[in-house]
mmCIF file as Biopython writes it, N, C-alpha, C and O atoms, coordinates in Angstrom:
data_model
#
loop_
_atom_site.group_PDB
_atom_site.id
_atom_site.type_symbol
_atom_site.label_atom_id
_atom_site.label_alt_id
_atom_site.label_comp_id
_atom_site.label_asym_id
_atom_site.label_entity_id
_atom_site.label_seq_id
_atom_site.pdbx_PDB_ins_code
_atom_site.Cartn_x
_atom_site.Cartn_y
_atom_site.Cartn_z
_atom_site.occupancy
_atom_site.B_iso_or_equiv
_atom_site.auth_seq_id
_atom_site.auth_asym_id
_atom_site.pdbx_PDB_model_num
ATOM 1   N N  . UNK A ? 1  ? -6.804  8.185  -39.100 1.0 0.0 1  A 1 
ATOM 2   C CA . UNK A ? 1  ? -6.789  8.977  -37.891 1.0 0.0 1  A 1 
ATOM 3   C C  . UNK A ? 1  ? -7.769  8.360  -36.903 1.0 0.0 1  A 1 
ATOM 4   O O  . UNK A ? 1  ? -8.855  7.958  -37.321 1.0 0.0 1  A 1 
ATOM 5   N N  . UNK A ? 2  ? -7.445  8.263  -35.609 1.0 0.0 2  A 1 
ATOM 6   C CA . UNK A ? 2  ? -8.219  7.405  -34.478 1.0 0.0 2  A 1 
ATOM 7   C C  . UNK A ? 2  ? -9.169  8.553  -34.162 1.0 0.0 2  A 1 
ATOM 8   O O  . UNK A ? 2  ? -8.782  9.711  -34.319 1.0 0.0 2  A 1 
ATOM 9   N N  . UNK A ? 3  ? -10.371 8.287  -33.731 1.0 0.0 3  A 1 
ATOM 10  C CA . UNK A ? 3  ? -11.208 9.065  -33.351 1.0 0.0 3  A 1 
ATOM 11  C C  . UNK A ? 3  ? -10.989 8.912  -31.915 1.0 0.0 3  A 1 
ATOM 12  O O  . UNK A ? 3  ? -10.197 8.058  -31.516 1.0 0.0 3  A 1 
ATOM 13  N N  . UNK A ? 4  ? -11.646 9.693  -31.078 1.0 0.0 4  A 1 
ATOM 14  C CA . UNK A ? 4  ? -11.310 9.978  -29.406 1.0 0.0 4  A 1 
ATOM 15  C C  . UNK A ? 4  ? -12.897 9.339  -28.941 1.0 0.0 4  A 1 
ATOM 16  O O  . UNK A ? 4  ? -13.982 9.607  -29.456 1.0 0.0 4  A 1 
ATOM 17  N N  . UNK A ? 5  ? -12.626 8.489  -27.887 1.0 0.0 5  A 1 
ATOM 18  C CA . UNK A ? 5  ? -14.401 7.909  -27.496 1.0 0.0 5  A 1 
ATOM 19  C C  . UNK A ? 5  ? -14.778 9.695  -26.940 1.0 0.0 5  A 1 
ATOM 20  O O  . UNK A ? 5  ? -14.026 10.586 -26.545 1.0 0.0 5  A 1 
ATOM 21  N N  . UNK A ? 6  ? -16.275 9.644  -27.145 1.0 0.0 6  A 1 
ATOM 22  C CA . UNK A ? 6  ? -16.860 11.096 -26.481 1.0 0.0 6  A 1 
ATOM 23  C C  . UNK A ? 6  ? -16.994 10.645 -24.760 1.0 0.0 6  A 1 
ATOM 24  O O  . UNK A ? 6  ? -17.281 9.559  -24.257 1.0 0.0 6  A 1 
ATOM 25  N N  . UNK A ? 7  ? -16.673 11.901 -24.163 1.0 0.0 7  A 1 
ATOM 26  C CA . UNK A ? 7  ? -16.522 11.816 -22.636 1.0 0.0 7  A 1 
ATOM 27  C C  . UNK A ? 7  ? -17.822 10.452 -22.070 1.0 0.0 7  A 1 
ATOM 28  O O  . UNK A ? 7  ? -18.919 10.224 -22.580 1.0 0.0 7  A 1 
ATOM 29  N N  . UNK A ? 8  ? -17.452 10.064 -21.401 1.0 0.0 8  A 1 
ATOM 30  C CA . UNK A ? 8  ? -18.524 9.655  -20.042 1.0 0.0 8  A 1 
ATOM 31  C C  . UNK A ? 8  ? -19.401 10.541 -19.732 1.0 0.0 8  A 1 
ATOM 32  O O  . UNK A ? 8  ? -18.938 11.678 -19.637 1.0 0.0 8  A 1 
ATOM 33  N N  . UNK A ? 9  ? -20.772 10.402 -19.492 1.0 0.0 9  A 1 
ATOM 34  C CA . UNK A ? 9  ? -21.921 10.638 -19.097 1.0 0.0 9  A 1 
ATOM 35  C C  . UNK A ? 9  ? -21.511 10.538 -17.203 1.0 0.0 9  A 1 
ATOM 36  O O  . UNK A ? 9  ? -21.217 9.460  -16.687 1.0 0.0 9  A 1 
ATOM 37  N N  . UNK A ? 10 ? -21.564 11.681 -16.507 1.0 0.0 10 A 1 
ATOM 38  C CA . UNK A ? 10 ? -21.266 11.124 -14.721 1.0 0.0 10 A 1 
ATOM 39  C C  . UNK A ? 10 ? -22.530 11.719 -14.195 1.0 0.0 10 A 1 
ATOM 40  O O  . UNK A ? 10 ? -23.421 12.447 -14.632 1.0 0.0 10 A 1 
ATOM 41  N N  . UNK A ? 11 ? -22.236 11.094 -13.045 1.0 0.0 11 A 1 
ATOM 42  C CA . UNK A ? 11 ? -23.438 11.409 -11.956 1.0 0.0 11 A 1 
ATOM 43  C C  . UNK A ? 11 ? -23.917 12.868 -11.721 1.0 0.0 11 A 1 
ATOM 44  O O  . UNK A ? 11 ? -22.977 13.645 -11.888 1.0 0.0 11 A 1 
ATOM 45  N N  . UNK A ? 12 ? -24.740 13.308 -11.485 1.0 0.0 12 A 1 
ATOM 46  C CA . UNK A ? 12 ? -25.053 14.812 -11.314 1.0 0.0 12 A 1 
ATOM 47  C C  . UNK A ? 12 ? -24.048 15.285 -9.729  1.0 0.0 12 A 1 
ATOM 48  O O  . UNK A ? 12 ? -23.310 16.270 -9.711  1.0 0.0 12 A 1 
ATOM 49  N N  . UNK A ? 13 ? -24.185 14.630 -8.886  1.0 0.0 13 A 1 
ATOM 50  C CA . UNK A ? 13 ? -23.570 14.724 -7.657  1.0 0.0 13 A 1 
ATOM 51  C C  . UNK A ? 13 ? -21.865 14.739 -8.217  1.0 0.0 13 A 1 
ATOM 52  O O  . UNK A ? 13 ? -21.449 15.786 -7.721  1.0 0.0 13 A 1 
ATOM 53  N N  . UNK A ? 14 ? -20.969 14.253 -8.811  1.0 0.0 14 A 1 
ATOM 54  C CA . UNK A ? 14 ? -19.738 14.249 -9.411  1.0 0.0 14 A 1 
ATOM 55  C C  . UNK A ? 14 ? -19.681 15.673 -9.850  1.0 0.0 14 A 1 
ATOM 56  O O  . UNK A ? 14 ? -18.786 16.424 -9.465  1.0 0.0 14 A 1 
ATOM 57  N N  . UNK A ? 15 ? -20.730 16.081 -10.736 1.0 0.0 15 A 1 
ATOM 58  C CA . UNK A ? 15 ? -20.837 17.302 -11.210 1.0 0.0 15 A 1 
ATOM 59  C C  . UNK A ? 15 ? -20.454 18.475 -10.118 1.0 0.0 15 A 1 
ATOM 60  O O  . UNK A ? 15 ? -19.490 19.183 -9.829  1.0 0.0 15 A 1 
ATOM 61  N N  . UNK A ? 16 ? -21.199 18.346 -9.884  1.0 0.0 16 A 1 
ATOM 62  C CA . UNK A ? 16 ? -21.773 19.131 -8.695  1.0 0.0 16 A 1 
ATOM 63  C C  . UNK A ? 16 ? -20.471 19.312 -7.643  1.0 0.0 16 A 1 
ATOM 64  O O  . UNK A ? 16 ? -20.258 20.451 -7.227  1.0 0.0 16 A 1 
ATOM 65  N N  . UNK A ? 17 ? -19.741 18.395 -7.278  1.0 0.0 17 A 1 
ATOM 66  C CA . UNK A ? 17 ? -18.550 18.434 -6.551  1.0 0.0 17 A 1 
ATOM 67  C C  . UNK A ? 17 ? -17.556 19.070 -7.617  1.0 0.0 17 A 1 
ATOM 68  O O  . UNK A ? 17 ? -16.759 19.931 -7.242  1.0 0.0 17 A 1 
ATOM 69  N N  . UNK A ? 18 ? -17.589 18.724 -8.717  1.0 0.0 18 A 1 
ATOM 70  C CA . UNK A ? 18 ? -16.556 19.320 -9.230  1.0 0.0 18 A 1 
ATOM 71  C C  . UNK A ? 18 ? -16.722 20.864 -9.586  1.0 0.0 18 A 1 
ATOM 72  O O  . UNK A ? 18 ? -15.705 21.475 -9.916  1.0 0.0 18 A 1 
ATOM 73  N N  . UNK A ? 19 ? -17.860 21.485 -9.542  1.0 0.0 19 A 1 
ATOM 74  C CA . UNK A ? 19 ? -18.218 22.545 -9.860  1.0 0.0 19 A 1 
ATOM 75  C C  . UNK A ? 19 ? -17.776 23.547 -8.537  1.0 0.0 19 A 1 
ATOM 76  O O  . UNK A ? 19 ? -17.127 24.572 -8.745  1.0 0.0 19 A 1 
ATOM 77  N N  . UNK A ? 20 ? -18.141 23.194 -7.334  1.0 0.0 20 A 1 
ATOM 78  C CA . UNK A ? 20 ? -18.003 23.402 -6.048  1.0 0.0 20 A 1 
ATOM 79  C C  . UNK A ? 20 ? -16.004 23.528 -6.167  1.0 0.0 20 A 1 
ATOM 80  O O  . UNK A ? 20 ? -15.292 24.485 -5.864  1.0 0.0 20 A 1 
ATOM 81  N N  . UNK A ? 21 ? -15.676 22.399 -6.622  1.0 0.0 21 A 1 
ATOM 82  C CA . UNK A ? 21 ? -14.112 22.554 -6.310  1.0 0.0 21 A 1 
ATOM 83  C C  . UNK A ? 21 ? -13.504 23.655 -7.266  1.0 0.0 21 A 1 
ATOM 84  O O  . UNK A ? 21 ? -12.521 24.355 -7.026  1.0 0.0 21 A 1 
ATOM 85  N N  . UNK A ? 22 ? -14.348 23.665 -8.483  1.0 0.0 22 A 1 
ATOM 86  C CA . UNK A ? 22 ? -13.673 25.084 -9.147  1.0 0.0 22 A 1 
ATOM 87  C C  . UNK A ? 22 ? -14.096 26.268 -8.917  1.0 0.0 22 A 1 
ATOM 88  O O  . UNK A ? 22 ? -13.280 27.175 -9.081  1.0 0.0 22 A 1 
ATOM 89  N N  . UNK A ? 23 ? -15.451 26.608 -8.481  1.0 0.0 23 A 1 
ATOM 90  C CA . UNK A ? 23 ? -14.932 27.944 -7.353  1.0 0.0 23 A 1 
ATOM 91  C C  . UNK A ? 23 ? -14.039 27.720 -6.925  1.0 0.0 23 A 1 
ATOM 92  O O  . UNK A ? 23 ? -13.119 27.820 -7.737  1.0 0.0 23 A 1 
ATOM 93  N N  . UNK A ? 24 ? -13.754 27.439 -5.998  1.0 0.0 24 A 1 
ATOM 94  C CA . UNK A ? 24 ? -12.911 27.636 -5.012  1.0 0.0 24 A 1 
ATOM 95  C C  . UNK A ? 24 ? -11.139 27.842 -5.757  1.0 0.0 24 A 1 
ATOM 96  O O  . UNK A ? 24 ? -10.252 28.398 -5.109  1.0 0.0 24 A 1 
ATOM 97  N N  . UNK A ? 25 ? -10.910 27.290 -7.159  1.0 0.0 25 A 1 
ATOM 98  C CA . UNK A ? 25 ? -10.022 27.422 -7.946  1.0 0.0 25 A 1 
ATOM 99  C C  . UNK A ? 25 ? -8.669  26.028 -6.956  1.0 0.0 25 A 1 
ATOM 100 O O  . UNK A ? 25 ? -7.450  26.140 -6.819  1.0 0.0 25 A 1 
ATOM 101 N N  . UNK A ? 26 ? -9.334  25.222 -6.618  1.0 0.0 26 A 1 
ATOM 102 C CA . UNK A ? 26 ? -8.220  24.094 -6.191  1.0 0.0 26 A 1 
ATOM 103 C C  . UNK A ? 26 ? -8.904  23.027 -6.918  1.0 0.0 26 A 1 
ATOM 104 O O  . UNK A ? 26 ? -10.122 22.867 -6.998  1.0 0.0 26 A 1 
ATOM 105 N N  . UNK A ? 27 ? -8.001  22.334 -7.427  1.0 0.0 27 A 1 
ATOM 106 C CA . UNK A ? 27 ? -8.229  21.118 -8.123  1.0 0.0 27 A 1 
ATOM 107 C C  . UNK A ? 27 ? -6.994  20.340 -8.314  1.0 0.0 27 A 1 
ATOM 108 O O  . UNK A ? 27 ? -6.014  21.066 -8.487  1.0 0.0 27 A 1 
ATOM 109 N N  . UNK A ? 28 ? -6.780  19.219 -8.332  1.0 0.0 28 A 1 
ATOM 110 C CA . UNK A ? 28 ? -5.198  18.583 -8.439  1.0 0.0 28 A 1 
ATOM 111 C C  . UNK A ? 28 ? -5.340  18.153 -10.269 1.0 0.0 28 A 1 
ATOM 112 O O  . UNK A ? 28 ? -6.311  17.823 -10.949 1.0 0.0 28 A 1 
ATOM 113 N N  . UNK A ? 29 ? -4.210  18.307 -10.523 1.0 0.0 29 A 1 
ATOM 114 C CA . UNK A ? 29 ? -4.257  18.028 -11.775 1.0 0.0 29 A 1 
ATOM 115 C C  . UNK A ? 29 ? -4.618  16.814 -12.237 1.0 0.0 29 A 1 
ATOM 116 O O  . UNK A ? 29 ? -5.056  16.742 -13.385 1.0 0.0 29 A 1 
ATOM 117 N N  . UNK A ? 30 ? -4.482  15.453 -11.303 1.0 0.0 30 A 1 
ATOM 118 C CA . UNK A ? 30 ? -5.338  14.261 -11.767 1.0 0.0 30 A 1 
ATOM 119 C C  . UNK A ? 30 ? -6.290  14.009 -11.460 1.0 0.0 30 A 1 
ATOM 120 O O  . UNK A ? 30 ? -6.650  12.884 -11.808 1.0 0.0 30 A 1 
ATOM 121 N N  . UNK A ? 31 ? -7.432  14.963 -10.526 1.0 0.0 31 A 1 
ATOM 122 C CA . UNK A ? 31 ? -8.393  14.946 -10.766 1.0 0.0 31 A 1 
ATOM 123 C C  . UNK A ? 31 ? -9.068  15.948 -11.847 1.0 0.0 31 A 1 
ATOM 124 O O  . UNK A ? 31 ? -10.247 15.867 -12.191 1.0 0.0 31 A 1 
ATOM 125 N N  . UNK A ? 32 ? -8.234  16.811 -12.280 1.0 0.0 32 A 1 
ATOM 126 C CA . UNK A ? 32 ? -9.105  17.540 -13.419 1.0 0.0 32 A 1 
ATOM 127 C C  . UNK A ? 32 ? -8.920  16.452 -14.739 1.0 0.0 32 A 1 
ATOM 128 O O  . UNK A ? 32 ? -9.867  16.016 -15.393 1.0 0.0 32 A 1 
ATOM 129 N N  . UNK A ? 33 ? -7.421  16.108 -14.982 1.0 0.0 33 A 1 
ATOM 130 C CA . UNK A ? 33 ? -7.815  15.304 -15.985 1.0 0.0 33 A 1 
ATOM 131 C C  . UNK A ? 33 ? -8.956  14.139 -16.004 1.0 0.0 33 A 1 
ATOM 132 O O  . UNK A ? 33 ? -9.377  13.532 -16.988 1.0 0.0 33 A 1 
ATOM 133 N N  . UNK A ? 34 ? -9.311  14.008 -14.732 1.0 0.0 34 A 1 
ATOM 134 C CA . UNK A ? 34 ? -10.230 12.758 -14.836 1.0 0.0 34 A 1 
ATOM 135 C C  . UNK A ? 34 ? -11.783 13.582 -14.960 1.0 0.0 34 A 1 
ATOM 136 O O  . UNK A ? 34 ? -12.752 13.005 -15.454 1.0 0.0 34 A 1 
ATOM 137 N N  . UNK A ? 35 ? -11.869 15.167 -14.378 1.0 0.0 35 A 1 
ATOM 138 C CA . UNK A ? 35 ? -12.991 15.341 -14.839 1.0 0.0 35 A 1 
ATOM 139 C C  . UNK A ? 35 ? -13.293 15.809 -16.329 1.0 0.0 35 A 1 
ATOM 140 O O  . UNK A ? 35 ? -14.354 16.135 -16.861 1.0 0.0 35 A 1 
ATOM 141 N N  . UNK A ? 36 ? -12.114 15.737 -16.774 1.0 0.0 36 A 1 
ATOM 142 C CA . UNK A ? 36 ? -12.243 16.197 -18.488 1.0 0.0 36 A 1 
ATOM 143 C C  . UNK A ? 36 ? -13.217 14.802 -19.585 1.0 0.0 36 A 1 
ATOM 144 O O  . UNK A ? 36 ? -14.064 14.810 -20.478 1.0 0.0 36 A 1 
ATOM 145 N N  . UNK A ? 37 ? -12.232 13.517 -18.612 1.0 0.0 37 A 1 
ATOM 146 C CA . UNK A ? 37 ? -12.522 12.434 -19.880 1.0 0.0 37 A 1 
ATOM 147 C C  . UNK A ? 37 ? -13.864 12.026 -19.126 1.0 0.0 37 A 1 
ATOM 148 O O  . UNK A ? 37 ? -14.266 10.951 -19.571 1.0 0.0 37 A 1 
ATOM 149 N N  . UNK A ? 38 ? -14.734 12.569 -18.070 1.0 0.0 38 A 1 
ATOM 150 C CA . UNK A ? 38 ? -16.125 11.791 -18.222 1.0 0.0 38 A 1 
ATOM 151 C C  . UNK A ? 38 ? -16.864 13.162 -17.789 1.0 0.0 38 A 1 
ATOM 152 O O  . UNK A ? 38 ? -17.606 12.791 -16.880 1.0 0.0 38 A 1 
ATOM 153 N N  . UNK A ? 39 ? -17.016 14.282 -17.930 1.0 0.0 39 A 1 
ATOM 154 C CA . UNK A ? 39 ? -17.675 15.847 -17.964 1.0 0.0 39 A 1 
ATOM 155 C C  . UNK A ? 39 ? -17.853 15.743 -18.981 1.0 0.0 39 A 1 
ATOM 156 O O  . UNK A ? 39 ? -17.032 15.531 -19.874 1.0 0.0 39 A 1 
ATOM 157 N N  . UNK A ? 40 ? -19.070 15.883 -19.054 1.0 0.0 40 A 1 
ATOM 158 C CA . UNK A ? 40 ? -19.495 16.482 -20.791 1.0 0.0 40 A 1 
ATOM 159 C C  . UNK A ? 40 ? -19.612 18.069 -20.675 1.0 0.0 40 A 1 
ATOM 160 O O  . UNK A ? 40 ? -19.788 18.496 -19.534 1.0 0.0 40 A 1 
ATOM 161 N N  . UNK A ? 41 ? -19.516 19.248 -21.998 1.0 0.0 41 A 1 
ATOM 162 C CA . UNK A ? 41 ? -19.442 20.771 -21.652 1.0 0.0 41 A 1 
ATOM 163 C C  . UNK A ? 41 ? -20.732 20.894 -21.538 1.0 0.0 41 A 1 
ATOM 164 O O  . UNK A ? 41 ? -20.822 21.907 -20.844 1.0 0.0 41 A 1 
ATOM 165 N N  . UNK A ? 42 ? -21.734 20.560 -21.744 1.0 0.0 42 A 1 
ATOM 166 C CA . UNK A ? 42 ? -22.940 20.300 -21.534 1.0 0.0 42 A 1 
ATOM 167 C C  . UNK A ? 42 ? -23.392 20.688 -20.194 1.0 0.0 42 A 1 
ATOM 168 O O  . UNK A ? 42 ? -23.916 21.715 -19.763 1.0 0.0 42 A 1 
ATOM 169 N N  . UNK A ? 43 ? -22.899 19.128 -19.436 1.0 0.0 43 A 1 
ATOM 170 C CA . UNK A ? 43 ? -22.814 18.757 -17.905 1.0 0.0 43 A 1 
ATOM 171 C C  . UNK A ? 43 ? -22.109 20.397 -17.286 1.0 0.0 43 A 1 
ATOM 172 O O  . UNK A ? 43 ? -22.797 21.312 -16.834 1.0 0.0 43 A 1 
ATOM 173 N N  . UNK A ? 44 ? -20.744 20.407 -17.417 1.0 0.0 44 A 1 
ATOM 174 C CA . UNK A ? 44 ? -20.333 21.387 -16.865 1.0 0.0 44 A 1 
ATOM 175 C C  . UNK A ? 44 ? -21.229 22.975 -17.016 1.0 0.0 44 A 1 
ATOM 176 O O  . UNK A ? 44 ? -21.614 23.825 -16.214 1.0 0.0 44 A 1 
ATOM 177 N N  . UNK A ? 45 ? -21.281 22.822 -18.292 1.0 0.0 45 A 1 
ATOM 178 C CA . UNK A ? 45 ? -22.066 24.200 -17.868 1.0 0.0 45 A 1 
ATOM 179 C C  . UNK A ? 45 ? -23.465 24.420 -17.694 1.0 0.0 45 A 1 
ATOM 180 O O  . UNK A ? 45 ? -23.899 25.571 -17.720 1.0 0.0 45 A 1 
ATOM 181 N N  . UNK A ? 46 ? -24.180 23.487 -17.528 1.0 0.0 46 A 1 
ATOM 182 C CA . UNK A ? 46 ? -24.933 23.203 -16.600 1.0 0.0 46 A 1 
ATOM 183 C C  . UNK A ? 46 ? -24.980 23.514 -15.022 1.0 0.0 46 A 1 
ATOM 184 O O  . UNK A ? 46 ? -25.745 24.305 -14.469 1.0 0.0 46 A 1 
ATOM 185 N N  . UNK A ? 47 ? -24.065 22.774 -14.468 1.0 0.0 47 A 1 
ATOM 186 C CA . UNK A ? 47 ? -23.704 22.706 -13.119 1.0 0.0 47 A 1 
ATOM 187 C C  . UNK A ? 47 ? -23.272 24.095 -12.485 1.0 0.0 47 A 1 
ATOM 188 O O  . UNK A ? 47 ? -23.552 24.646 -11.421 1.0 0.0 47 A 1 
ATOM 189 N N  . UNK A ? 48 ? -22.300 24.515 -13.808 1.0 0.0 48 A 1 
ATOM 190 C CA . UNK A ? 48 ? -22.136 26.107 -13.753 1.0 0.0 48 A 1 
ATOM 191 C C  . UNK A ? 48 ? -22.845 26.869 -13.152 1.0 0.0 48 A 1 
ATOM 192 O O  . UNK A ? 48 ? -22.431 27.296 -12.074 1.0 0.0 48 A 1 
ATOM 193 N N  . UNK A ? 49 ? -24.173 27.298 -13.659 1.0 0.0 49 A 1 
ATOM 194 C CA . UNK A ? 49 ? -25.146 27.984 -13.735 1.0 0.0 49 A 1 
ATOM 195 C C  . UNK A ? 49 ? -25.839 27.812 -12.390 1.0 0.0 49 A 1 
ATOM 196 O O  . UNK A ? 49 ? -26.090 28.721 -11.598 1.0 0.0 49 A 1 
ATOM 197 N N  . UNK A ? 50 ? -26.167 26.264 -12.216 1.0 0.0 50 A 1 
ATOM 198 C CA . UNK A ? 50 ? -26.285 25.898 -10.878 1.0 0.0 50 A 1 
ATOM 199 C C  . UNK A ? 50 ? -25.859 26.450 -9.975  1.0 0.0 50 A 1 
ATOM 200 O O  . UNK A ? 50 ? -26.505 27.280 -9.336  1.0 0.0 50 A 1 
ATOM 201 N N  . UNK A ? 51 ? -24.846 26.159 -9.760  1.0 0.0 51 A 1 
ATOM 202 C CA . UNK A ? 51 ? -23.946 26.731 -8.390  1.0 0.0 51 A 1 
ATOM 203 C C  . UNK A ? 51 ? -23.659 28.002 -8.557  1.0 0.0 51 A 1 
ATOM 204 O O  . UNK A ? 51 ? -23.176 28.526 -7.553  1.0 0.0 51 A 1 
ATOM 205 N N  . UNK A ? 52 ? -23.824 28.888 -9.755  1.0 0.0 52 A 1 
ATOM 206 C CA . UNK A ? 52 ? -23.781 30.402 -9.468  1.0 0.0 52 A 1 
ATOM 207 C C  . UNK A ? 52 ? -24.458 30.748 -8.915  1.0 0.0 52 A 1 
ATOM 208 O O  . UNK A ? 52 ? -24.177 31.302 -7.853  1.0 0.0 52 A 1 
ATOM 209 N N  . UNK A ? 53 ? -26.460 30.513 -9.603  1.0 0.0 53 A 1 
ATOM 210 C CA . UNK A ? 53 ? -27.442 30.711 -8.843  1.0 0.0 53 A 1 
ATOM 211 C C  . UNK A ? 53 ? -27.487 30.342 -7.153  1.0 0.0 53 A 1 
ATOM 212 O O  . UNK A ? 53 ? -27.840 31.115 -6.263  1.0 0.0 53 A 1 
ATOM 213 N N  . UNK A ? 54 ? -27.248 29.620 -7.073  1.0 0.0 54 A 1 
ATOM 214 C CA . UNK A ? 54 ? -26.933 29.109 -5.584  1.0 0.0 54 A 1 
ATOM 215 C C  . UNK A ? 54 ? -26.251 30.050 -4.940  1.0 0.0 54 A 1 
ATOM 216 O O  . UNK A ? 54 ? -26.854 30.716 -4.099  1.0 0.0 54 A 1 
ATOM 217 N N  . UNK A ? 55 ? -24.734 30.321 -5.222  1.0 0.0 55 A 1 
ATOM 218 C CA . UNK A ? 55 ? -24.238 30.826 -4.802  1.0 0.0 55 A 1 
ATOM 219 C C  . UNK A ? 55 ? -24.546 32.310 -4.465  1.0 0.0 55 A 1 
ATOM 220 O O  . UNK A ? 55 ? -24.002 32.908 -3.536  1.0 0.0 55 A 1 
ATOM 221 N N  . UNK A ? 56 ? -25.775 33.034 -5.581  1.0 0.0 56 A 1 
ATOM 222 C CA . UNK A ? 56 ? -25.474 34.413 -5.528  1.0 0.0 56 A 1 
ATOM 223 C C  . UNK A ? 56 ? -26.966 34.413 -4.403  1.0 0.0 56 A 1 
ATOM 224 O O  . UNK A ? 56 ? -27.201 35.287 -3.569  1.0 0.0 56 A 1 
ATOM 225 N N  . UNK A ? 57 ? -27.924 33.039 -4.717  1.0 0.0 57 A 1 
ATOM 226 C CA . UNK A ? 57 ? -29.023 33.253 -4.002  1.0 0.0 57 A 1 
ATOM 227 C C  . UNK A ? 57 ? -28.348 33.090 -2.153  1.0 0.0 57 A 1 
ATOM 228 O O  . UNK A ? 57 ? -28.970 33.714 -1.294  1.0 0.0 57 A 1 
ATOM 229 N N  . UNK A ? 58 ? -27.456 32.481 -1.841  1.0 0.0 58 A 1 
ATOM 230 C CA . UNK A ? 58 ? -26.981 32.327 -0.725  1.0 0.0 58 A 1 
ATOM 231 C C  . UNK A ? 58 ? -26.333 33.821 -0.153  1.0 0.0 58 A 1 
ATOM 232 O O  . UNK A ? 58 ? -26.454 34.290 0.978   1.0 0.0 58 A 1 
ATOM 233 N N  . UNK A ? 59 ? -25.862 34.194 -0.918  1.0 0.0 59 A 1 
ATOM 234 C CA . UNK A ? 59 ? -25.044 35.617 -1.016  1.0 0.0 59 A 1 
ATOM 235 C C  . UNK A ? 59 ? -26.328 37.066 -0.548  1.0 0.0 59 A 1 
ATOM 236 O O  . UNK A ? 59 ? -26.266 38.008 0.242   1.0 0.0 59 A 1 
ATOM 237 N N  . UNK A ? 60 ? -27.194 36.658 -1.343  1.0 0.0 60 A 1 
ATOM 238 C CA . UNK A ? 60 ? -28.602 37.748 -1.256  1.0 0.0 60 A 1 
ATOM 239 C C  . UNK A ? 60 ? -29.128 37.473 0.317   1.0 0.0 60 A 1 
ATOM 240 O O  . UNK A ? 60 ? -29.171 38.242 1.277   1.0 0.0 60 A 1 
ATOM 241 N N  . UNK A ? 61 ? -29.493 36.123 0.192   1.0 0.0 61 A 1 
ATOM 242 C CA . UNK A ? 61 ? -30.083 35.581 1.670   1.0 0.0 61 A 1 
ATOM 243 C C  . UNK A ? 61 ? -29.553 36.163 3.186   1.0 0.0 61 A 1 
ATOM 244 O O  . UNK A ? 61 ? -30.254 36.636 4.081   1.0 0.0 61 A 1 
ATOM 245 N N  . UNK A ? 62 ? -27.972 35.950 3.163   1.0 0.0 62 A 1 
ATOM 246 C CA . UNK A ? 62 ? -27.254 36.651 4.202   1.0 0.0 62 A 1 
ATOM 247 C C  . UNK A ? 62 ? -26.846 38.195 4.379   1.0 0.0 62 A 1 
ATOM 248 O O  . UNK A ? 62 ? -26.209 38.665 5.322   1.0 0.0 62 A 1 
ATOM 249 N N  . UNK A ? 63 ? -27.266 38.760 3.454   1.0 0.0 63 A 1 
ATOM 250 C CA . UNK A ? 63 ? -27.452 39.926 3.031   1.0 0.0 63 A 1 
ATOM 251 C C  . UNK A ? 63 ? -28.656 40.692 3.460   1.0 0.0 63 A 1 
ATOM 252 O O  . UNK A ? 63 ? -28.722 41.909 3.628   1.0 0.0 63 A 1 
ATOM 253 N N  . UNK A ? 64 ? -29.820 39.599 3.650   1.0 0.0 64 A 1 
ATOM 254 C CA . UNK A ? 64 ? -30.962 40.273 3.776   1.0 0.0 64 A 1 
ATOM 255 C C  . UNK A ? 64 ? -30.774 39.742 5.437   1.0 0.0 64 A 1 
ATOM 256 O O  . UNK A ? 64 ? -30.738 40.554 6.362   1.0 0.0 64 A 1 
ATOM 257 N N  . UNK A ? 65 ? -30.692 38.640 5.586   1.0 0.0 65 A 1 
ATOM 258 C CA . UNK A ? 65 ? -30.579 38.639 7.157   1.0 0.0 65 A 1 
ATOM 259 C C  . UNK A ? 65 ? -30.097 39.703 7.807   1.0 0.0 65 A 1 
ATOM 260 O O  . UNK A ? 65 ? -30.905 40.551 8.187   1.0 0.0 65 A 1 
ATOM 261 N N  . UNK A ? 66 ? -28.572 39.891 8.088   1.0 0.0 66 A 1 
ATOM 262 C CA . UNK A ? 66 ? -27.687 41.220 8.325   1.0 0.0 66 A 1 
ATOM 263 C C  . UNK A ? 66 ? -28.583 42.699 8.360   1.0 0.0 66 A 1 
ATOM 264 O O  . UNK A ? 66 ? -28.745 43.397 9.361   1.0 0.0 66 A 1 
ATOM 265 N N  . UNK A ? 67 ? -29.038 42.932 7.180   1.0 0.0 67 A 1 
ATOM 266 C CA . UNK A ? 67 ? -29.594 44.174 7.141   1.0 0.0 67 A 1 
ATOM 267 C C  . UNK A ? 67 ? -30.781 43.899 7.915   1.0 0.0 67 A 1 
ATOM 268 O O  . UNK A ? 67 ? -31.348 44.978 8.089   1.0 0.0 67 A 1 
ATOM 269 N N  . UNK A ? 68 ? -31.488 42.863 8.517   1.0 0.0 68 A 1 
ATOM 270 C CA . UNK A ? 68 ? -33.013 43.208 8.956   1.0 0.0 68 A 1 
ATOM 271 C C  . UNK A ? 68 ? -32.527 43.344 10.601  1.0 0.0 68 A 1 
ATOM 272 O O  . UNK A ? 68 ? -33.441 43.615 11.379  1.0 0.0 68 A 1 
ATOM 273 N N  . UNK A ? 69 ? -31.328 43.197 11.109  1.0 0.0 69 A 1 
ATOM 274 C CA . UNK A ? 69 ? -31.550 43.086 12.220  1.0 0.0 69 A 1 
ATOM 275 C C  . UNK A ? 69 ? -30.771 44.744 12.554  1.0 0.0 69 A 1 
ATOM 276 O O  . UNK A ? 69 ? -30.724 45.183 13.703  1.0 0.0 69 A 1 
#
């Protein structure tokens, strides 16, 4: 039985775009397959976490703006 090479190690910025494109839930199918074979689940959920925080700290921020005025 052939073993499968383990994903590619990618750039944090790759990450990071791809994390950004799945919010948003658009992705083309040959670029997801290409982020499968060099994303490690590691990487991804990493980046995850990232961009939630981000996201919810961005979310709070405009929230507090709005209400002070």
């Amino acid at each position: 039985m052939a073993s499968t090479p383990p994903p590619q190690k990618t750039s944090p910025f790759a990450v990071a775009k791809t994390v950004f494109w799945s919010f948003f839930g658009i992705r083309k199918g040959r670029d997801y397959q290409s982020d499968i074979a060099k994303i490690t689940p590691m990487q991804a959920i990493i980046g995850g976490l990232i961009g939630a925080a981000i996201f919810i700290a961005t979310l709070v921020t405009i929230v507090q703006v709005v209400l002070s005025k």
